[in-house]
N, C-alpha and C positions, 0 to 999 in steps of 0.2 A: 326542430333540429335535434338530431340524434346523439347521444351522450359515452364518452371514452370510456372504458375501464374504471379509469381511474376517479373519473367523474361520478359512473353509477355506487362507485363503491363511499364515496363521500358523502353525496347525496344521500343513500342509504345509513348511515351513520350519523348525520349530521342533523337530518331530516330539513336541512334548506334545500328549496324545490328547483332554484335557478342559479346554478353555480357556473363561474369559467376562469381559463388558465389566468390568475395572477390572484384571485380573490381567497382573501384571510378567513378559513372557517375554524369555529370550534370543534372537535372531534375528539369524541369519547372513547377510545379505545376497550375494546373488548379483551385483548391479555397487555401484558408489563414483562419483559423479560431481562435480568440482568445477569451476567456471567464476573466470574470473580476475579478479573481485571480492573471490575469498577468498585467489587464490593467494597471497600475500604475507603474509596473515592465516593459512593453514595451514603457511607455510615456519616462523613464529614460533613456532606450539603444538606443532609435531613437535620441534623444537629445544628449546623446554622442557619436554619430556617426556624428552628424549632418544634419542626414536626415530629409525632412521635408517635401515629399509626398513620397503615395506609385506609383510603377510604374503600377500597374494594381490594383485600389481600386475596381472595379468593382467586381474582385475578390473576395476579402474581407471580411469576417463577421466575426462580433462583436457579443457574446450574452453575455448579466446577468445571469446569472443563480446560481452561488454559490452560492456569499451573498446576495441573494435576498430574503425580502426586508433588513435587516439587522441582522447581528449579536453583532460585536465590533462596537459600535461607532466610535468610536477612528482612526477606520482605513476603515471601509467597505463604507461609504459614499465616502471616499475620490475615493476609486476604481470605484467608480459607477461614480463618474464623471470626472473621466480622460477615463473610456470608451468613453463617450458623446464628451468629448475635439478630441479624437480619431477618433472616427466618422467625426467629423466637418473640424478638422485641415487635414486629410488628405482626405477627401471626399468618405468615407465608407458608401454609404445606407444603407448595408443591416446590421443594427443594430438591434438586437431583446432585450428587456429590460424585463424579467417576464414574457416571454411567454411559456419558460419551456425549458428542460436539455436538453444543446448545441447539444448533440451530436444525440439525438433523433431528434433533429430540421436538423439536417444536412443532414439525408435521407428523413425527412417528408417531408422537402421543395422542397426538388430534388436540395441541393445545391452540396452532393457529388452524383457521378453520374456512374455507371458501366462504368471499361476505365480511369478512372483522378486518377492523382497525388493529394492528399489532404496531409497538414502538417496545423496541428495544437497544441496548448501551453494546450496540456491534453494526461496524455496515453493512455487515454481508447477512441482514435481517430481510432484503430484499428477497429472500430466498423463498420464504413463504407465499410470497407471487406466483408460483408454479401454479399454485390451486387458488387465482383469482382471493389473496388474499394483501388486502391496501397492509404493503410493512413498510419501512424505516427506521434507520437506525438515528439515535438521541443521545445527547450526552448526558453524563452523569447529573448535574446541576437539575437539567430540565426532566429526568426522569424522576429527582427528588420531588419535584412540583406536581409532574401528574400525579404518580401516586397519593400524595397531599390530596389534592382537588378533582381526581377522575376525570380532566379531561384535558387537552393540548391543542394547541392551535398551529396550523398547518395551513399549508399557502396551495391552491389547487393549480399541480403541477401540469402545464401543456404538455402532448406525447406525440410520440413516434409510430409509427404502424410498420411492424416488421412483417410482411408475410414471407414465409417459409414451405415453396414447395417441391416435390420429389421425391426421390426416394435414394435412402442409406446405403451407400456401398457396403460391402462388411468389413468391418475394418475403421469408416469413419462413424462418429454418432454427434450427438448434441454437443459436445465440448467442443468440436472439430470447427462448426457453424459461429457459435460463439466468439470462438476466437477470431473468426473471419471477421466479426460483425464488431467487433472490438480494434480489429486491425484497421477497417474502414472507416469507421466516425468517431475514432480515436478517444483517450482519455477523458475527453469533455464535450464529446459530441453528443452525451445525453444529460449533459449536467443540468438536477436538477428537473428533469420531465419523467414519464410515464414509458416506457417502452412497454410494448403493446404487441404479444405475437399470435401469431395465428397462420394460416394454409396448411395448405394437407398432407405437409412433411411435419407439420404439428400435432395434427389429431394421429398420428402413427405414433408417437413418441410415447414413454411411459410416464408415469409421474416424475420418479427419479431423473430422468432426462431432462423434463420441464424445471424440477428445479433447481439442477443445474445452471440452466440457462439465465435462470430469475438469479442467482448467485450472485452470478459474475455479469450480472445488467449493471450491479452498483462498478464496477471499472471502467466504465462509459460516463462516470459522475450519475447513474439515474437515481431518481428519487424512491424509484419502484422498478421491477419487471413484473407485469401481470399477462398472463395466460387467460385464456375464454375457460371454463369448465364443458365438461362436456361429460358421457358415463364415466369413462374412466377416473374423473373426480369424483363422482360419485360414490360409485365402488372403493376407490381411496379409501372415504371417508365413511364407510357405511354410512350415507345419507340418500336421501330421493330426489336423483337428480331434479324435477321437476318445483323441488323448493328454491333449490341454484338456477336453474334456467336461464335468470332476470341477465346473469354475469358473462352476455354474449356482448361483442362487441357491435353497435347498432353502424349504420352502413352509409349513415349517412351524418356521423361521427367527425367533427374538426379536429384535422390531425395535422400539427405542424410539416412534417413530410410523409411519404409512407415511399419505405424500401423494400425491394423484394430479391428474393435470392432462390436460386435453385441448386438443391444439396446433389445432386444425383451425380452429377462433375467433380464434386468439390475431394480434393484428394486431404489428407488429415493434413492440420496446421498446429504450427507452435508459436509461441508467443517467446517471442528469444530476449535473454539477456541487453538494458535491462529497462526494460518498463514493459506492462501486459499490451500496449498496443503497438509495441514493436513485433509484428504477425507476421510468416512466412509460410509456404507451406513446405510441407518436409524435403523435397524435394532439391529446398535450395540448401537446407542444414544438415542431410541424412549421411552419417557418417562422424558427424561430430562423438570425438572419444567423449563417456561419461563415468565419474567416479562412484556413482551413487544415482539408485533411484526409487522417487517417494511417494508408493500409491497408497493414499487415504484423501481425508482432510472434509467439509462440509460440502463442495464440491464433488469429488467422486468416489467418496468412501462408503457407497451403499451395497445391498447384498448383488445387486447388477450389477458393480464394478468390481466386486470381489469375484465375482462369476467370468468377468472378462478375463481378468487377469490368470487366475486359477483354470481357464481352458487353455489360454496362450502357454504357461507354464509347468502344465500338468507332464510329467516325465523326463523333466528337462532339467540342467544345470543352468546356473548364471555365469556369466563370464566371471573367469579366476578372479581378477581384481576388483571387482564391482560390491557394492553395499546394496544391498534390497532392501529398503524399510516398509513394511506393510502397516497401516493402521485403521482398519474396520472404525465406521462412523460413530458407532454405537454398540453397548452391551448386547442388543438385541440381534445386530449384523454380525460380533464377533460368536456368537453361539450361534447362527444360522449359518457360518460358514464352519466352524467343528461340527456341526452337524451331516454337512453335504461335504466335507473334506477338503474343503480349500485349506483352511489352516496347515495342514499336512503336507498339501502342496506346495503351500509357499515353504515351510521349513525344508523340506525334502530338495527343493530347488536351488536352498541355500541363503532364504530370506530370513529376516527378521522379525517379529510379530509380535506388536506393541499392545499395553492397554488400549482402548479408543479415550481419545482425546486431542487436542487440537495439535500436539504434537510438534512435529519439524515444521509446520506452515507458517507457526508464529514465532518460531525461533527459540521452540523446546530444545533440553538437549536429548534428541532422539536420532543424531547422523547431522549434527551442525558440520558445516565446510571451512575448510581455508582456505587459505588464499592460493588461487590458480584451481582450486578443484569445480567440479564442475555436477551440478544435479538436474535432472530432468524427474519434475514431478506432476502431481494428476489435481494440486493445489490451484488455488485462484490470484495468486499476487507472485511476484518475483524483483519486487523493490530490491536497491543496492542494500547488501546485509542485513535480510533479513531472514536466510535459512542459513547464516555464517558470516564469514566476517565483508570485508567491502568490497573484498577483491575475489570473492568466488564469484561464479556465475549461476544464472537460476536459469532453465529452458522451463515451460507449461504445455502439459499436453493433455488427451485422452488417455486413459489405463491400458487402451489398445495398445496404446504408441510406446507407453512406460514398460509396458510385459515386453514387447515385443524387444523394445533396446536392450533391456536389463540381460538378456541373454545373447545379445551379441557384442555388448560391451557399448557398444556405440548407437545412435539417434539410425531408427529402424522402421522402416516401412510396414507398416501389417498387411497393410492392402497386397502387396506382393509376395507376402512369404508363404 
């Protein structure tokens, strides 16, 4: 019998030869990642543990990225430099401090890698699944422990078989599908398991796209989103594809269900006010007034969504009353877009352009809302107060859908305009 994703990627890791969904393995993880949310929360459980190096720092990476540079006084400084103590006291290099959102940094660097176990102190670590790589997120306590003893125990989660085939209207992309697939097996339709995708609206798709998808798999409850590898992981990764191969999904694979969907129809969807599987597509909210709208976040703040939005935008005003907040994913994405002029664009059009960092997603203050206003952004959550207070409203969409509103004031069609 032929083995999941999720399964070969355990198996390989784990090195036990017969594994299935519910069984307890040990698994070594290949990186550690903590962002400075927990730092101050992992300074505490290594101390009550008594730990006081890790067993593989090398492993290891540290980023800033939430409270960066700050928000509370009171408390965000202090996070920022129990990262640094963290870094020193157990001998973590690879510390990034402001260089932009963890988890974008975690494939840009090549720290999670096609093939490795990743456990990091964030959920949306499922993201490194785009490139066929086993993540999850952990909490502070238990990632005290791995790092201690280099390895974690993990329950081999049953999966989903998403196939995904057709072809992109222009105008919708990966977010578009996503949201679809979040709309239909709701919250906790993947709690817990493996989503699994593949067809031939998948091998079209770019990296950035896939992980995307892998992102926002954890809003389905999953334990993982994994993607098949194929050249374009490859190339990714300057690696030979032919060392990844093994990471196809085999065909005769036990898959709790497998879903299929055909993008070719599918007109862009939002994820309305408030929980992310409340899904529609635009069709039924288009025209909805917006006060504010927020293209970044570890979701769609790559140089392809900077590219979307800076073509929809390029020559144009935003509507009089409207907030643009732009926030490139990374150092690397905000100097590839002054390079190719988007940054100019977005200013010229009337937008705002922030350091990268996790920004208004987590409820920086970078365009917080009050009550009755209203944001349409290209982020992954839109829980009650969490880009403002209780009574704003959050819509979720593509960068398409964001460029295209932000200049008419109100929730906008791309595909038609």
């Amino acid at each position: 019998m032929g083995s999941t994703l999720a399964e070969k990627l355990l198996i390989h890791n784990t090195g036990e030869k017969n594994i299935k969904p519910g069984d307890i393995v040990i698994a070594y993880p290949d990186r550690y990642m903590i962002h400075d949310i927990y730092t101050s929360f992992l300074k505490r459980a290594l101390k009550d543990m008594g730990v006081t190096k890790a067993l593989h720092p090398e492993k290891a990476v540290i980023v800033l990225d939430h409270l960066m540079p700050t928000n509370q006084a009171a408390t965000d400084p202090e996070h920022f430099r129990d990262g640094i103590e963290l870094s020193e006291k157990l001998n973590i290099q690879n510390l990034h401090k402001g260089e932009g959102i963890s988890h974008s940094l975690m494939h840009e660097l090549r720290y999670a890698k096609p093939g490795n176990v990743v456990v990091a102190t964030d959920s949306h670590t499922t993201t490194y699944g785009g490139a066929a790589c086993f993540c999850t997120g952990i909490g502070h306590t238990e990632m005290a422990a791995a790092l201690a003893t280099g390895e974690i125990w993990l329950k081999v989660p049953s999966a989903i078989k998403i196939v995904i085939d057709g072809e992109f209207k222009n105008g919708v992309s990966a977010k578009d599908i996503i949201l679809r697939i979040l709309g239909d097996i709701k919250s906790d339709g993947g709690q817990y398991k493996s989503l699994e995708f593949t067809g031939s609206a998948v091998k079209s798709m770019s990296m950035n796209q896939r992980f995307t998808i892998a992102n926002m798999s954890l809003e389905a409850g999953a334990k993982c989103g994994l993607f098949e590898v194929d050249e374009k992981t490859a190339d990714y990764y300057d690696m030979d594809y032919h060392e990844i191969s093994w990471l196809k999904i085999d065909e005769d694979a036990q898959y709790e269900k497998v879903l299929h969907y055909n993008v070719s129809e599918l007109e862009p969807q939002l994820s309305c006010p408030q929980g992310v599987d409340n899904v529609h597509g635009i069709s039924a909210v288009e025209g909805t007034k917006l006060n504010e709208v927020y293209i970044g976040s570890c979701t769609n703040g790559s140089i392809e969504d900077m590219a979307v939005a800076a073509e929809i935008l390029k020559g144009k005003k935003i509507a009089k009353y409207l907030k643009l907040v732009i926030i490139p994913a990374t150092n690397h994405v905000f100097k590839e877009s002054m390079r190719l002029g988007y940054i100019k664009t977005f200013i010229d059009a009337g937008g705002m352009v922030s350091h990268p960092c996790c920004g208004l997603c987590c409820g920086q203050p970078y365009g917080l809302l009050s009550d009755g206003e209203v944001v349409l952004g290209t982020n992954n959550r839109n829980f009650i107060g969490r880009m403002g207070t209780k009574k704003s409203l959050i819509y979720l969409s593509s960068p398409a859908v964001a460029a295209t509103s932000a200049l008419a004031g109100v929730i906008t069609n791309p595909v038609t305009q």
